[in-house]
VOMARLO-636070 format. One line per field, with one value per residue (C-alpha): residue number from 1; x, z, y. Coordinates in steps of 0.05 Angstrom, whole numbers, plus 5000, padded with zeros to 4 digits. Each point is the difference from the previous one (the first is absolute). Example, Ala and Ser with C-alpha at 12.3 -4.5 7.8 and 13.67 -1.06 7.14 Angstrom:
# residues 2
resi 1, 2 .
u 5246, 5027 .
w 5156, 4987 .
v 4910, 5069 .
//
This chain:
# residues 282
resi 1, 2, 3, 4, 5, 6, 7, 8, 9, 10, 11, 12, 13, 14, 15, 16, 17, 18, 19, 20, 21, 22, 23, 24, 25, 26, 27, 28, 29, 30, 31, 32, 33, 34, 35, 36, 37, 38, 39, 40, 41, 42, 43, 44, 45, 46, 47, 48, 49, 50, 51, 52, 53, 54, 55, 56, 57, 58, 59, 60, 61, 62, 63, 64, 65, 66, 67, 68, 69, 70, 71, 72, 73, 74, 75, 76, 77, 78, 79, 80, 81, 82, 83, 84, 85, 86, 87, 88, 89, 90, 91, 92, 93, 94, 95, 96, 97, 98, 99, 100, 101, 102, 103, 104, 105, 106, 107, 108, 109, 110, 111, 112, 113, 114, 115, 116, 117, 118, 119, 120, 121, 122, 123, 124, 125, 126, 127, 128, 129, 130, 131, 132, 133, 134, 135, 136, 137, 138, 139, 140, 141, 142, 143, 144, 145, 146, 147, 148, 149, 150, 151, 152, 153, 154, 155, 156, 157, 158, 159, 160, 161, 162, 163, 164, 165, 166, 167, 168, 169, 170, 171, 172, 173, 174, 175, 176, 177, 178, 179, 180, 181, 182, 183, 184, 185, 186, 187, 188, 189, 190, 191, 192, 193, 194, 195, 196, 197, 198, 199, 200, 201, 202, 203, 204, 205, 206, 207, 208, 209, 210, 211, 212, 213, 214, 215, 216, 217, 218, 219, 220, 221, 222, 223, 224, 225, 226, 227, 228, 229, 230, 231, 232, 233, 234, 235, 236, 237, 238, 239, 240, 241, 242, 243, 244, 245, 246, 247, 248, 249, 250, 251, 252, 253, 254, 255, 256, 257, 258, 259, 260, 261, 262, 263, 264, 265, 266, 267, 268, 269, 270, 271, 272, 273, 274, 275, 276, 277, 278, 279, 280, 281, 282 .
u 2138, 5022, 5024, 5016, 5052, 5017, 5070, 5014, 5080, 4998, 5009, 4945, 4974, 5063, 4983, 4924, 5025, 5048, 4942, 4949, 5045, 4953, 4951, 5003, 5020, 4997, 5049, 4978, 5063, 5007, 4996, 4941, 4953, 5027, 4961, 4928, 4949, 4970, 5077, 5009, 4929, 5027, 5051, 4936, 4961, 4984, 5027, 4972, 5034, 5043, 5051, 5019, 5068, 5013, 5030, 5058, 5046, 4966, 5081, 5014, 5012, 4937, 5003, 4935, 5021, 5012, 4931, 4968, 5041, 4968, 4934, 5013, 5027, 4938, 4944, 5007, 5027, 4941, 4943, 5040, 4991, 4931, 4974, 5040, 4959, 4938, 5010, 5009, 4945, 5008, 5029, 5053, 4968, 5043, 5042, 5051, 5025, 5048, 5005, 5035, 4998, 5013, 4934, 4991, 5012, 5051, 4956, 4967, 5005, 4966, 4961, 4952, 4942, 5029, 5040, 5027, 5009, 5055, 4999, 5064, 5037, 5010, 4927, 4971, 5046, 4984, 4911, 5006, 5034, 4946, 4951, 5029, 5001, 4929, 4967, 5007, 4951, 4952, 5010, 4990, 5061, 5025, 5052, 5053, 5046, 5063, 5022, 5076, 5038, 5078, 5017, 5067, 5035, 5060, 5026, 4966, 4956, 5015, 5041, 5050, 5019, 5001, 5039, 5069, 5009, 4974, 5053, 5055, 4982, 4970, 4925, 4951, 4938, 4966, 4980, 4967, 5002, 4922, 4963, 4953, 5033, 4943, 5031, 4994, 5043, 5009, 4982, 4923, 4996, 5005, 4949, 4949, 4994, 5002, 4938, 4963, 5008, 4965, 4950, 4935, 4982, 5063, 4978, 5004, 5057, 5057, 5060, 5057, 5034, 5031, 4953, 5060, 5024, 5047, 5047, 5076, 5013, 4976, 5036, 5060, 5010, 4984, 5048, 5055, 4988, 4990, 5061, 5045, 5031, 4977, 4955, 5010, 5005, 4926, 4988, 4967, 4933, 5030, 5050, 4946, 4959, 5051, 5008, 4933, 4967, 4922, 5010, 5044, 4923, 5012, 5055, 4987, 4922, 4972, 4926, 4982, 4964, 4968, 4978, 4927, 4956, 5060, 5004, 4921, 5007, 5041, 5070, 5047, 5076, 5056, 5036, 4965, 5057, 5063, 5049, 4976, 5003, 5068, 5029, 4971, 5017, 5083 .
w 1802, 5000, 4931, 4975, 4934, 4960, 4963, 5067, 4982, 4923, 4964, 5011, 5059, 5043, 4969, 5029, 5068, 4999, 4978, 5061, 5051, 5048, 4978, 5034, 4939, 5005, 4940, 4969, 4981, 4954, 5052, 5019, 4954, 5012, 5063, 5004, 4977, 5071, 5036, 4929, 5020, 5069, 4978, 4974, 5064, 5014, 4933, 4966, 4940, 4951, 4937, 4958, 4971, 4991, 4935, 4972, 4954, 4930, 4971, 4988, 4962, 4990, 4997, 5011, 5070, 5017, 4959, 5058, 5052, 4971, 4999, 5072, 5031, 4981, 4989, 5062, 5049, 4976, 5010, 5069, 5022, 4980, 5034, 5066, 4990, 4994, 5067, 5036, 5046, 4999, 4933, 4977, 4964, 4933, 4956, 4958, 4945, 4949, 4926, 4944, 4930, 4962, 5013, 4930, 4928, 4966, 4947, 5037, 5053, 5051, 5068, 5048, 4964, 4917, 5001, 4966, 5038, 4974, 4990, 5010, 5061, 5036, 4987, 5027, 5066, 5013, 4986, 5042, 5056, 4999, 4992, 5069, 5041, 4969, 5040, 5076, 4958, 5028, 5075, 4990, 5001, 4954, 4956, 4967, 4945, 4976, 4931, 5003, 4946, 4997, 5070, 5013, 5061, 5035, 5031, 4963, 4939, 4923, 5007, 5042, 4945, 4946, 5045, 4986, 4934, 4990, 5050, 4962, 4933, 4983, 5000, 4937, 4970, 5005, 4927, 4963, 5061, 4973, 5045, 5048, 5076, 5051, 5075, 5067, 5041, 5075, 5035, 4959, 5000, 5079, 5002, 4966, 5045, 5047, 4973, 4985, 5083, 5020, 4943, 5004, 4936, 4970, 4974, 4941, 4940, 4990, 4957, 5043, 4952, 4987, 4951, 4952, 4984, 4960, 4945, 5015, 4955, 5043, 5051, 4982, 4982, 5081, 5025, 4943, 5017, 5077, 5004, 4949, 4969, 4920, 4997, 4932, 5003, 4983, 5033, 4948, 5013, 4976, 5057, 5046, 4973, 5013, 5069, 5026, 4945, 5005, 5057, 4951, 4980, 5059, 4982, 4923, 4998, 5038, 5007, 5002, 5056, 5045, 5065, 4986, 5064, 5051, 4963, 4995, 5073, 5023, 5003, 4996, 4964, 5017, 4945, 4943, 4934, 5000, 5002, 5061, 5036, 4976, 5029, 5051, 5015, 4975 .
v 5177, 4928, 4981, 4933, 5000, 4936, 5009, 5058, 4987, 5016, 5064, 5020, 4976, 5026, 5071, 4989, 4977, 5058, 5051, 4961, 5003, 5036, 4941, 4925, 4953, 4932, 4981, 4918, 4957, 4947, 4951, 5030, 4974, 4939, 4990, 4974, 5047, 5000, 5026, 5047, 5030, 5023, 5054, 5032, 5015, 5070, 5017, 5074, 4988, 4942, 5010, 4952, 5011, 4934, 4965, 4972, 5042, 5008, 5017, 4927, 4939, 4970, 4933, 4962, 4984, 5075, 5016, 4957, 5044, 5065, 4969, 4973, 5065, 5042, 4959, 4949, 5045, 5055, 4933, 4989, 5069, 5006, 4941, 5023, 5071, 4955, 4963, 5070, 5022, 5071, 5006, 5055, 5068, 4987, 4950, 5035, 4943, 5010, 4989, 5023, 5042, 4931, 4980, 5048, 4994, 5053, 5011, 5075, 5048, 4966, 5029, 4956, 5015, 4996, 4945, 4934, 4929, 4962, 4926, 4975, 4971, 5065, 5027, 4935, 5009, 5064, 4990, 4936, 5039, 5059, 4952, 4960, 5073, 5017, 4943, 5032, 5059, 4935, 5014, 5076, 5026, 5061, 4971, 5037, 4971, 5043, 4979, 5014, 5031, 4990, 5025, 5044, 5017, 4994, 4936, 4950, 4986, 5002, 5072, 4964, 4961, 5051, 5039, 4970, 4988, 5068, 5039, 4963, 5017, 4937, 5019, 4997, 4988, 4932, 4970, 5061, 5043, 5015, 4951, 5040, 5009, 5019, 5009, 5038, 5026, 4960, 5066, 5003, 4931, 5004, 5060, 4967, 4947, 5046, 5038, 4934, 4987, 5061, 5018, 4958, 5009, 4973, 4935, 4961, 4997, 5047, 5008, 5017, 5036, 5067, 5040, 5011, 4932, 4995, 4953, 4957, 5054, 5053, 4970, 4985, 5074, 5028, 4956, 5017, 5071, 5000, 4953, 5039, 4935, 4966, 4954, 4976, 4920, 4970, 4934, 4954, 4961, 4942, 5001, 5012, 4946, 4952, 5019, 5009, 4960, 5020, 5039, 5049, 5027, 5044, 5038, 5002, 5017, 5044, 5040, 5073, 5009, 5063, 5006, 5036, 4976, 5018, 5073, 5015, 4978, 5047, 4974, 5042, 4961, 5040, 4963, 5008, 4992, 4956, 5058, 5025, 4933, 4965, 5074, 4987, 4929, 5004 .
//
């Protein structure tokens, strides 16, 4: 297959190129979609299938000016990408578009089908992304949209920077340590797209989750326990809100969220609970 990938040199799209190796991927750049939507529209010729990984890092002060970076990132590049699909003669079998869990409220356990829109900044982002990615659904194409959970892995991505603090003793919980923490482990996170590629009748919304999520509580405790050290100094949200401002949200609120379509589908995780996956991963 040929593959196009915007964001091919993050976290997670290094893992993908990694995983499609045997595959011909044509990775986008930032410069990329800097170019005229008539020269962006040729890296897609003879293309069977396009991800879109891209956006900015949601871990962040947000200022208004990097608000407009977020919104840029996922919503522009997503328009750019679609309108480069719809110039395409022969156009690729599938679009596989990203999203994430904060497109929910906290208030529930929430699955495709029973769930909770939030309002606020993030929950805007993320429905204004999906709804970008939902318009090549106009051109025929099967459209797939992973809503990402709080990915772990090695070599990049929020467990990198727990990891530190954590081996030296440093580690706790964050505020209450009660806020909801739904994640997936790099490996599932990988196999799912992977499954989304060659089942046909993958199409649609799913959480990209693990089916156990978890709490900062919850996790705090794997990595004290796979790591062998305390972890017994709480990081206050006022701290974080004066670091990160808004953009704290992230890190002090969470949702509860389960991956019900990919399971009654027929994916199999092979990291279902935290335990098993920060042993795993340290």
């Amino acid at each position: 297959m040929k593959i196009i990938i915007s964001g091919a040199s993050g976290f997670v799209g290094g893992a993908l190129r990694q995983k499609f190796s045997n595959h011909v991927i044509v990775p986008l750049s930032v410069s990329d979609f800097a170019k005229s939507d008539e020269d962006f529209a040729k890296f897609f010729e003879g293309a069977d299938a396009v991800v879109n990984l891209a956006g900015a890092p949601i871990v962040a002060r947000w200022s208004e000016e990097y608000k407009k970076i977020l919104y840029s990132s996922r919503i522009d590049t997503t328009a750019k990408i679609v309108k480069a699909i719809g110039r395409m003669g022969q156009k690729p079998k599938v679009f596989i578009s990203t999203s994430a869990v904060g497109i929910y409220t906290n208030s529930k356990i929430q699955s495709e089908e029973n769930c909770e829109i939030s309002n606020d900044f993030l929950g805007k982002l993320c429905q204004k992304w999906e709804s970008e990615a939902k318009k090549v659904e106009d051109f025929g194409i099967r459209l797939v949209i992973f809503r990402f959970g709080i990915i772990l892995g090695n070599n990049g991505g929020a467990l990198q920077k727990m990891l530190l603090p954590f081996r030296l003793g440093l580690g706790g919980v964050i505020g209450s340590g009660k806020q909801p923490f739904s994640w997936v482990h790099l490996d599932d996170l990988i196999s799912a797209f992977g499954f989304a590629l060659e089942n046909d009748n993958v199409r649609g919304v799913y959480n990209l989750t693990a089916p156990e999520p978890t709490t900062n509580e919850g996790l705090t405790k794997a990595l004290k326990m796979a790591l062998h050290r305390p972890a017994f100094l709480p990081i206050p949200e006022l701290v974080l809100k004066l670091i990160y401002s808004e953009g704290a949200k992230v890190l002090t609120d969470g949702q509860t969220v389960v991956p019900e379509r990919l399971l009654r589908e027929g994916f199999n995780f092979t990291f279902s609970n935290i335990e098993h996956a920060i042993r795993d991963l340290v």
